[in-house]
C-alpha positions, 0 to 999 in steps of 0.5 A: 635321743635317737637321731632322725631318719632322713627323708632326703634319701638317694633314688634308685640308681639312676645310672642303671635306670639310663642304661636299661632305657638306652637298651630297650631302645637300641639293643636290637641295633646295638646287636645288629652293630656289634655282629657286623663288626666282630660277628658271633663274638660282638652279637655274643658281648651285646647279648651277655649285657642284657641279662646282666641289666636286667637282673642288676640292683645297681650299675656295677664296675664290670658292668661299667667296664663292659659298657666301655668296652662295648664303646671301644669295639663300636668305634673300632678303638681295637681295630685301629690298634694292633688287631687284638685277639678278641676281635676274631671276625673283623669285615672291612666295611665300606666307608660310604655304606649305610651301615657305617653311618648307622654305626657311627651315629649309634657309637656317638649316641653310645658315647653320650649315654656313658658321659651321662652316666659319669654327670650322674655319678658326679650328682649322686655324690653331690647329694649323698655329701649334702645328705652327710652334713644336713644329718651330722648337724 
């Protein structure tokens, strides 16, 4: 008897799908950000990122590590330790400029953007285990 093929099947990755979404909308201040702080370097990391997504079938760990490295660098996580090598070009910026309040809003938007996509993973999970039982009955 052959079993059946499930018709419940896992969309496409939807952690990938955010991703591309939050970047098509706000890569070019993504950029602007990450060259403000960290100049060629932080334009450099922001823009290795967008043919990574473009060309991925799926939401990969380095992918995933960039991501949360990109977050570090917008909230100034290596600045704020001891300066580490990789932050080459650091500008002190005034903290009542327009710029450091477009940074922040866009570091929090950042922030939900990889909290979203942690509570997919968690849903992905949920309905991969719920698959599992419904086709091993």
């Amino acid at each position: 008897m052959l079993r059946k093929i499930p018709t419940k099947t896992l969309p496409a990755d939807p952690q990938l799908a955010t991703v591309r979404s939050n970047f098509a909308e706000h890569g070019t201040s993504l950029w602007n950000v990450a060259g403000l702080i960290d100049g060629d370097a932080g334009t450099a990391r922001v823009l290795r990122l967008i043919p990574g997504l473009r060309a991925a079938t799926r939401l990969d760990r380095t992918t995933r590590r960039n991501l949360v490295e990109l977050h570090r660098l917008l909230s100034l996580d290596s600045v704020i330790e001891v300066r580490e090598p990789g932050l080459s070009s650091w500008v002190l910026l005034d903290p009542a400029s327009p710029e450091v309040e477009a940074l922040c809003l866009l570091t929090d938007q950042f922030y939900d953007l990889l909290i979203e996509i942690g509570e997919l993973d968690e849903a992905q999970d949920a309905l991969a285990l719920a698959l599992r039982v419904q086709t091993a009955a």
